[in-house]
N, C-alpha and C positions, 0 to 999 in steps of 0.2 A: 716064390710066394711073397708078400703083400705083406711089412713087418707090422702088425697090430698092437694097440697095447690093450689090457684087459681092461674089461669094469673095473675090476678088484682094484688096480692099479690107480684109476680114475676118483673113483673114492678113496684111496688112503691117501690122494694126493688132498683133496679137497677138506676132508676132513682134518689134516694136518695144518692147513692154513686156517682155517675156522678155528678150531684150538686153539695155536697161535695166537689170534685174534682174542677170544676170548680172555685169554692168561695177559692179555693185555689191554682188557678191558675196551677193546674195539668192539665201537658198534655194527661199518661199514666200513669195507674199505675199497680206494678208489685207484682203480691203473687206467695209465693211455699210453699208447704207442704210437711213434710215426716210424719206427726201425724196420729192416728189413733183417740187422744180422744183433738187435740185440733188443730183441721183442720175447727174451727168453721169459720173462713174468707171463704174458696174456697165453702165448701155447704151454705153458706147461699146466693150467688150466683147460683149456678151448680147443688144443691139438689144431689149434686155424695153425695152416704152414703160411712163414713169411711171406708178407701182403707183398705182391707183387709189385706195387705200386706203396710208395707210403702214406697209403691214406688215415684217418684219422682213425683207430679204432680202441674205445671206453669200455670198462667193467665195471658194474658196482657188487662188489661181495659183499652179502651180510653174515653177521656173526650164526646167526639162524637163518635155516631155508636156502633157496637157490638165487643163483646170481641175475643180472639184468647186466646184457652184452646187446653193443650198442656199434654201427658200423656204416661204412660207406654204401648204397644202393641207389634204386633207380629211384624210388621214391622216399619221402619224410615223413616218417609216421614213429613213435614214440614205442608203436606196442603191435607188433606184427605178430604173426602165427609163429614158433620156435621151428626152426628148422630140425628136421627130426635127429642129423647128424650130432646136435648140439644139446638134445634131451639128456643125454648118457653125460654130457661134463657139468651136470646140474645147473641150465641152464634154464630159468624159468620164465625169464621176462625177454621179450629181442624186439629191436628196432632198428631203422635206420635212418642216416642223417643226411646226405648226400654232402658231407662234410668235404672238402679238397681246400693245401694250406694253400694255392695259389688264390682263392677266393678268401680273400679277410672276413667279408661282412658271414662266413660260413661257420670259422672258426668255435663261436660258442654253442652250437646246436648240441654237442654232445653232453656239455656240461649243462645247459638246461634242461636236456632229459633227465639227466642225474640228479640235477640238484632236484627239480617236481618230485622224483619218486623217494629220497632222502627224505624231502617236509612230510610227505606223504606219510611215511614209518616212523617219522619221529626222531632220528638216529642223529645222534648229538656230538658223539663221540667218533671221530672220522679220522682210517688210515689213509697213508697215499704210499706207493711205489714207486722208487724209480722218480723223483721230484724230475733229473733231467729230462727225461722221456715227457713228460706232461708238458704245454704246451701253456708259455704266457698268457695267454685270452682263456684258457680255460681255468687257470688259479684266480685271476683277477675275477672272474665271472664266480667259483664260490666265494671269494672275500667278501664280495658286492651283495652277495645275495643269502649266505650263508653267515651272518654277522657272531651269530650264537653259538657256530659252533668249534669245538675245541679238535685242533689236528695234530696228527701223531704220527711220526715218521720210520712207517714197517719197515722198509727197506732191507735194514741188516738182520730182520726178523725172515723175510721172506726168499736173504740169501743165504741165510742155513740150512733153508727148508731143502730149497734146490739143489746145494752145494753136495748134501750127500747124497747118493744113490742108491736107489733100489735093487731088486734083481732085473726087473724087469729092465730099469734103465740101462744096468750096466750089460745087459743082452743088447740094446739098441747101439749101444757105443762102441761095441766088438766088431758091430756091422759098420758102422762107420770107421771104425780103425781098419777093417778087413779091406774096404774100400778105397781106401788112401793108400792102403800098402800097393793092392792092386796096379792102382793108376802108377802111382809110381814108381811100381818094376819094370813099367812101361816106357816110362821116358828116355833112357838112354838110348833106345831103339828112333828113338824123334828126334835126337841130336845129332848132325855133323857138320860140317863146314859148310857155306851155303844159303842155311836154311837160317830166317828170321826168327827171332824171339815171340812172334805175332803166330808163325804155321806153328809151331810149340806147343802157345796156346791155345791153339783152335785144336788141335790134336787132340789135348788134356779134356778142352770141354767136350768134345767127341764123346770119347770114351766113358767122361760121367756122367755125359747124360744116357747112356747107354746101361751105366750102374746104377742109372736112377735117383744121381746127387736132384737137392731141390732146391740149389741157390751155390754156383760156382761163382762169385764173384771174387775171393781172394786166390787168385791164383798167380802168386808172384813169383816173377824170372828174373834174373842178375845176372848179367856177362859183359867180359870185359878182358881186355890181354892180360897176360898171367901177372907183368907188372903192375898193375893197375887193379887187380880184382880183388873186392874189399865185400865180407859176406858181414851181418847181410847186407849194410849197405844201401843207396835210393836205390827206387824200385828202376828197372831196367825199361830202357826205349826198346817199346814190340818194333821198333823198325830197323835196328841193330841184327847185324847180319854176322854169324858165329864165324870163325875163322881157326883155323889152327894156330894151338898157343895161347886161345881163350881156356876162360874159367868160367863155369857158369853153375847158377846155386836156384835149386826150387824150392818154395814153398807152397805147402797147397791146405788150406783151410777152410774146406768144404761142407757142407749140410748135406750130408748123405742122406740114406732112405729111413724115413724115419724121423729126420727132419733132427738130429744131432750133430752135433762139430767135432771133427778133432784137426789134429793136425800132423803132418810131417816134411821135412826140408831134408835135402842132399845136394851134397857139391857133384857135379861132373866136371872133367879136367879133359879139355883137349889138346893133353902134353904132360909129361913125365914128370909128376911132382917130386919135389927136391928133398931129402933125406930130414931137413930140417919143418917140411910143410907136414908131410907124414906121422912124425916124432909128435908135432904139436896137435895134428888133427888124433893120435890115438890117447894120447893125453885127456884132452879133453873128453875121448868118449867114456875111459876113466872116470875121468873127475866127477861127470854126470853121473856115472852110475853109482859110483862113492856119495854123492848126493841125497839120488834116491832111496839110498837104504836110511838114512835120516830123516828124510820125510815120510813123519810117519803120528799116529794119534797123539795128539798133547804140544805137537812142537806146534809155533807162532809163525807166522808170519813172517813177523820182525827178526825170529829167530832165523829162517831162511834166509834171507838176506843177508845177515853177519855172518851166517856161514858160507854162503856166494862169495863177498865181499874177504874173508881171512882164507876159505880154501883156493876158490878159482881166481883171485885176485892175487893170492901168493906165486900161482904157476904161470903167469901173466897173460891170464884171460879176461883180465878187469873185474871192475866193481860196480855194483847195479846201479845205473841210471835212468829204468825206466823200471823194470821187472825182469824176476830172472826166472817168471812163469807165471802160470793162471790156470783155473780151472775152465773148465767148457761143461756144453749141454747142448740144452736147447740157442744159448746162446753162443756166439763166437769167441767171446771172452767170458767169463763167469768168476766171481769168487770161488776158492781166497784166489787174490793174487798175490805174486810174491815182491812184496812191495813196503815199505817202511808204513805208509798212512792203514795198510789192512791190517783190524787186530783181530783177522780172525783167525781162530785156534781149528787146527787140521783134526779130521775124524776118520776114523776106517771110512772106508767105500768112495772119499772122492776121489774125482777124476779128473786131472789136469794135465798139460804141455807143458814140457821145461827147456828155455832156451837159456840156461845160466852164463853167466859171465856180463860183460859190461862195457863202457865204458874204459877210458887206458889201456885198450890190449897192446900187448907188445911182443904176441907172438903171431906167426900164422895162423889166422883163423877161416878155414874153409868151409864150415858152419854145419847143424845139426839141428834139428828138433824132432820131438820125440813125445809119447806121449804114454799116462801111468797112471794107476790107481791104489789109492791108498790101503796099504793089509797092516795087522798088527804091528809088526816087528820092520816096517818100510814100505817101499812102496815097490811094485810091482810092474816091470813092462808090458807093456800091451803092442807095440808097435812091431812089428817081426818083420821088416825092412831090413836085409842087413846094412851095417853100418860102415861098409867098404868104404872106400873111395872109391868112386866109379873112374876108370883112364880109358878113354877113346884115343887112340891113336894111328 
């Protein structure tokens, strides 16, 4: 069966964004996407699954009443009949633009629907999300035309909203975690000498799309001889042909059913790892899970990372250089991430990936990710992959 989410659901989300708004004296507020894997603002709204294509798609939410959702079609009309699918996400107003970024002079159609229906209501006081995501011609089009009004940057408002979960969310994400375990109890059985990096991948999409993933595109493989193999490491030539005495590491970061992400990564070993690859890969699983009892309501961001950087960087698995984790959802990354510039403060219920360590490693690292949600007292595994090392020999 077909994972739905409820009404009830659909309204608490909406009305928590409204509030929001409100407590922050927004009048309107304005998202666009051109993403296919970080369009987590417009569906956790609109439940529209990643456009296919990245076409232009606009929202105007107001503080009051229903939103005016605005989109790529066959034809340009500002104020179409709502689609019935899209009544239920309090959708009141729909049109479409035949928006595409390959056509420049196309670029401002969405934002001059928006801005007409803006004067229209008066609405003075204007958020945006996601500033990246919003598209040069469409900012310079309200500056130009919107002189009077005063803009307010939701962003970190509207990634708290997301960042924790519901029940209902954290049922969708079980599925998606159940789905990642799945496929990849399967891969070993895809692996042997012979076979390209490329039949691998085509296996993995097989199968999820067979579980009903709805956007396989990170699905990253790593192999290379046992001296040479470095996790994680650039991502792996699909035309690289596995050999005995390779090492090879997956990641897979999928949009399961349901239209959420998680993640999980394993090493497989085509050769008898060494006393000392072993010692460091169980260390690490360790270290991780000494981690995740720390992650847990109250602790920072910032605070993760000095504990990345003095616990796994003492056992010489380095020091964060990019993140030593992130939340997911709707989107493929999400806040907090575990990052020096995020301050944001961890709450029960999220739900993130953790690939800690860093930069400077200087032990064996055969690599891991894994995926958790935050309870009172730390956080809690969701991934139920064992965490072996898999040996093909």
């Amino acid at each position: 069966m077909a994972l739905t989410v409820s009404q009830k659901e659909w309204d608490r989300r909406y009305e928590a964004v409204q509030n929001a708004m409100k407590a922050k004296g927004i009048d309107a507020l304005v998202m666009q996407t051109h993403s296919e894997i970080f369009d987590m603002y417009m569906r956790y709204l609109t439940d529209m699954k990643a456009i296919p294509d990245p076409y232009s798609v606009m929202i105007l939410v107001p503080a009051e009443g229903e939103m005016y959702l605005l989109m790529q079609g066959q034809s340009k009309s500002p104020d179409l009949p709502v689609p019935e699918k899209l009544k239920k996400h309090h959708v009141g107003k729909f049109g479409h633009t035949t928006t595409c970024m390959c056509f420049s002079y196309t670029d401002t159609i969405p934002a001059e629907y928006v801005t007409a229906e803006i004067k229209k209501h008066g609405y003075k006081r204007l958020g945006y999300v996601g500033g990246g995501l919003m598209s040069w011609t469409s900012r310079m089009y309200f500056e130009a035309n919107l002189p009077e009004a005063e803009w307010v940057d939701f962003t970190g408002d509207f990634d708290r909203i997301i960042a924790v979960k519901s029940e209902e969310e954290i049922i969708l994400l079980k599925k998606t975690v159940d789905t990642h375990c799945e496929i990849a109890k399967a891969i070993p059985d895809m692996v042997r000498p012979g076979r390209k990096l490329r039949d691998i991948k085509t296996d993995i999409l097989v199968m999820g799309q067979g579980l009903n993933c709805e956007l396989q595109h990170n699905i990253f493989l790593n192999a290379g001889p046992h001296s040479k193999f470095a996790v994680p490491g650039p991502i792996g030539d699909e035309d690289y042909v596995l050999q005995k005495g390779d090492g090879l590491y997956y990641l897979l970061e999928l949009a399961a059913e349901g239209g959420m992400y998680a993640e999980v990564g394993r090493p497989i070993l085509l050769y008898e790892p060494s006393k000392e690859e072993v010692d460091a890969y169980n260390d690490y699983c360790a270290a991780e899970a000494w981690m995740a009892t720390q992650i847990k309501p109250g602790i920072t961001c910032q605070d993760i990372v000095r504990i990345n950087d003095e616990y796994m960087g003492s056992r010489g698995f380095g020091k964060v250089t990019r993140m030593a984790g992130h939340g997911q959802g709707y989107g493929l990354m999400e806040r907090p991430a575990f990052r020096m510039e995020d301050d944001m403060v961890i709450e029960k219920n999220m739900f993130y990936c953790m690939h800690p360590g860093g930069g400077g490693v200087t032990r064996p690292h055969l690599g891991m990710c894994n995926n958790y949600i935050v309870k009172e007292n730390g956080s809690e595994l969701m991934t139920w992959l064992p965490m072996d090392i898999t040996v093909l020999v």
